[in-house]
C-alpha atoms as one frame of an Amber mdcrd trajectory, in Angstrom:
protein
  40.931 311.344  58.019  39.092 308.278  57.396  36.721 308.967  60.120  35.966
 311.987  58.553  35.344 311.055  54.579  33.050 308.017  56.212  30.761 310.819
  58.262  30.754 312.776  54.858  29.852 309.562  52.672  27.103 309.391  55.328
  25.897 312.804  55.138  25.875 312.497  51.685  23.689 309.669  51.000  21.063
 311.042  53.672  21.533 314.398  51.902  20.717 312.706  48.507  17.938 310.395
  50.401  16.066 313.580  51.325  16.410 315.415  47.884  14.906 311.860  46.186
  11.898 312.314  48.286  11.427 315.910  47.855  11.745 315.241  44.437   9.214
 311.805  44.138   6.641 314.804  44.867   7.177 316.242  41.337   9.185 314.064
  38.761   8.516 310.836  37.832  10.787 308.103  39.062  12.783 307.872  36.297
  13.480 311.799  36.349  14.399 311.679  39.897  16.690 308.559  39.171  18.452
 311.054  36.221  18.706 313.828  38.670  20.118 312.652  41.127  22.427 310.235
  39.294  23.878 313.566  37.751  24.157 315.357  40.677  25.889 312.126  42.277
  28.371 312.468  39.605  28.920 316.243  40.307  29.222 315.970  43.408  32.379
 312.962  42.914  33.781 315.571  40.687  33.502 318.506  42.942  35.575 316.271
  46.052  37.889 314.934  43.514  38.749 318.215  42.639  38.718 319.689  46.047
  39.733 316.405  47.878  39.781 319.029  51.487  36.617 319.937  51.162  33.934
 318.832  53.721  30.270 318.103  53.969  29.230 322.022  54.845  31.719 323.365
  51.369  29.500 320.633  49.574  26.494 322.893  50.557  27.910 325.998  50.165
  28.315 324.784  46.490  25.543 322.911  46.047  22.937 324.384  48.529  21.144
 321.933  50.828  18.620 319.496  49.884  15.469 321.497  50.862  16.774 324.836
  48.576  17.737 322.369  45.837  14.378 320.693  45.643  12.455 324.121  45.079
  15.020 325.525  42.570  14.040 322.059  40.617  10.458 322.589  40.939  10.740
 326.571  39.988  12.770 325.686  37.161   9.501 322.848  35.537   8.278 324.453
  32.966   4.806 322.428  33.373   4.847 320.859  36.679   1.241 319.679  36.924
   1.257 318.858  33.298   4.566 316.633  33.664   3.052 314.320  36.823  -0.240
 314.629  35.865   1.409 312.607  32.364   3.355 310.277  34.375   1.035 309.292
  36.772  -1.820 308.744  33.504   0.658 306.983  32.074   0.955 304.313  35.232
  -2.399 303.864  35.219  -3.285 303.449  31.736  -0.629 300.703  31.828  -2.497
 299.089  35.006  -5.932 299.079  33.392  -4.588 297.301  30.440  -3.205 294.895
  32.068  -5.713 294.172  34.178  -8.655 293.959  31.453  -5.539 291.743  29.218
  -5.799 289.145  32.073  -9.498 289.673  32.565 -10.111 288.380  29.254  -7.638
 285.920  29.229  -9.316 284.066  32.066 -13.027 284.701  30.581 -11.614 283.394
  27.295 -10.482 280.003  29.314 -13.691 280.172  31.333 -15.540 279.673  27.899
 -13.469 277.322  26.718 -14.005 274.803  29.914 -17.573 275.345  29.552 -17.816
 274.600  25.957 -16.051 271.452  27.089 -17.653 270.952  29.247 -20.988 270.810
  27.273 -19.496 269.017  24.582 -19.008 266.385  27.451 -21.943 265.951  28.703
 -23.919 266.065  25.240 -21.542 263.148  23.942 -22.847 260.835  27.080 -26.541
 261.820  26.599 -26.272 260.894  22.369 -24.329 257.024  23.622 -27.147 256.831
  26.366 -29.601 256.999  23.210 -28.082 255.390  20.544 -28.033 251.994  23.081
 -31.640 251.601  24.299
């Protein structure tokens, strides 16, 4: 019996493994992590409440990963719309940043040659004022 829930727990997670990729194709990362959190839980519920069943009932109720994944994608009402936003998104966030530090360092870059210039202007006026 034990063998047999551990080959199922195994099945599962590759089952679940395969859907998340399917599904990185389509949703965001955090909508894949929702997804298949909730179907996680269903699937807890559905052996708790049929504690015989085994890994080929589970598809028979559920369908297998592949069939799963499409009715996901049929069922987006804007598909292209919804990635195209997430993936904008990332990289709006990435160009900020990147320009934030950008001008951080040329901020300190002018700052050390300011200094610097202050520096060397202090030694030229002493050099003058003792001739």
């Amino acid at each position: 019996m034990k063998k047999r829930k551990l080959e199922q727990y195994f099945k599962l997670k590759q089952y679940f493994r395969k859907l998340k990729k399917c599904l990185r194709h389509t949703y965001s990362s955090e909508q894949v992590a929702t997804i298949i959190k909730q179907l996680q839980n269903s699937s807890d519920n559905y052996f708790l409440e049929n504690p015989n069943a085994s890994f080929e009932d589970f598809i028979e109720e559920f369908g297998d990963f592949e069939n799963l994944s499409l009715n996901f994608i049929e069922n987006a009402e804007d598909l292209s719309k919804l990635t195209d936003t997430a993936h904008f998104r990332k990289k709006l966030i990435i160009i900020i940043l990147v320009i934030a530090i950008f001008l951080g360092l040329f901020s300190h870059i002018l700052d050390l040659a300011v200094l610097i210039e202050e520096e060397n202007t202090t030694i030229t006026q002493e050099e003058l004022t003792i001739y």
